[in-house]
N, C-alpha and C positions, 0 to 999 in steps of 0.2 A: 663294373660288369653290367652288359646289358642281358636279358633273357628277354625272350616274347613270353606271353602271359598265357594261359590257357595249355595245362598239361596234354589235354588230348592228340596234341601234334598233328599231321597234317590229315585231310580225308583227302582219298583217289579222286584228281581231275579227271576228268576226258574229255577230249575233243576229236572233232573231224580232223583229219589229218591226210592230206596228200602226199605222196613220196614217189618221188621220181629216181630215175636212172638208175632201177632195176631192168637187167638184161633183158631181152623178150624172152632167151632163150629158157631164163632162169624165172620168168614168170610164173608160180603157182602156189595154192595160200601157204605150204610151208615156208617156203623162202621169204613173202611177203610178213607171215607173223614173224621171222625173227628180223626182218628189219627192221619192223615195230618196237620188237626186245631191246633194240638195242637205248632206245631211251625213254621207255614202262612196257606198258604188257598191249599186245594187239588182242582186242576184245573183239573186234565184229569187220571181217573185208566188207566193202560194200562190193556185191560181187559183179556187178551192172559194169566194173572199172575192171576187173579183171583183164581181160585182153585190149585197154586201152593205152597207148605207146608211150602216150604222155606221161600218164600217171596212176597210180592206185589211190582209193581212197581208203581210206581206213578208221576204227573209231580207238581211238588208243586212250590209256588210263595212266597214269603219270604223277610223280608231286606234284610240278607247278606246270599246267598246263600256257602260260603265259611266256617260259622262257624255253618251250622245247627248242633244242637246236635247230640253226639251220642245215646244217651239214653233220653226218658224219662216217666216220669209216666203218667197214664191215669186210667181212670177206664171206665168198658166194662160192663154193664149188675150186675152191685153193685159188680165189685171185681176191685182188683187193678192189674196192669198187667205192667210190663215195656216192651216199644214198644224200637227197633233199628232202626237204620235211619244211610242208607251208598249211601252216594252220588256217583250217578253213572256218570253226567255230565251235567255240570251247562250251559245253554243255553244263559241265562242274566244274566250278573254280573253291580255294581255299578263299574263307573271308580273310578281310584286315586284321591283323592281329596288332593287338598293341602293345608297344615298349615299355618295360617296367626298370626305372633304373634303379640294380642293388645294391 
C-alpha cells in the first residue's frame, strides 16, 4: 500500500483561469461563477473580461490547480454547452508530497 505522507490533505489552489464559449447571450457573473463550479469554486471575475467574446477570466480555487480540465460539460439555461478552461497562472499550488511505502 502506498499512502502520501502528511495528514493535512490538500490546501485550496487557485489560479487565473480563462473560459471560453460561454454564450454572450448567457454572459453574466451568475452563469460565469457556475461554470467556474463546475471544477472548484469561482472566487473573483475579473470583470475588465466580462463583455469580452473570447473569453472570461476568472480566479478559481480548486485541489490541483495543475490538472484543471480542459473541457467540460455544463448546461446553461436547459441546453448543453461545452465550456474551455486555459490556465493562465496558478497563484497556489499543493507542495510535493512524499510516498511512504506501508
Amino acid at each position: 500500500m502506498v499512502r502520501i505522507s502528511g495528514g493535512e490533505g490538500y490546501i485550496l489552489n487557485i489560479a487565473w483561469v480563462n473560459v471560453s464559449n460561454i454564450p454572450l447571450d448567457k454572459i453574466h457573473e451568475k452563469n460565469i461563477a457556475y461554470v467556474g463550479s463546475l471544477v472548484g469554486v469561482t472566487l473573483e471575475i475579473y470583470k475588465a473580461t466580462i463583455n469580452r467574446p473570447e473569453s472570461v477570466r476568472i480566479k478559481l480555487g480548486c485541489r490541483d490547480a495543475e490538472n484543471i480540465p480542459p473541457s467540460i460539460e455544463g448546461v446553461l439555461g436547459g441546453h448543453f454547452y461545452d465550456f474551455f478552461f486555459s490556465v493562465d497562472k496558478i497563484r497556489v499550488k499543493n507542495p510535493p508530497k512524499e510516498k511512504v511505502n506501508v
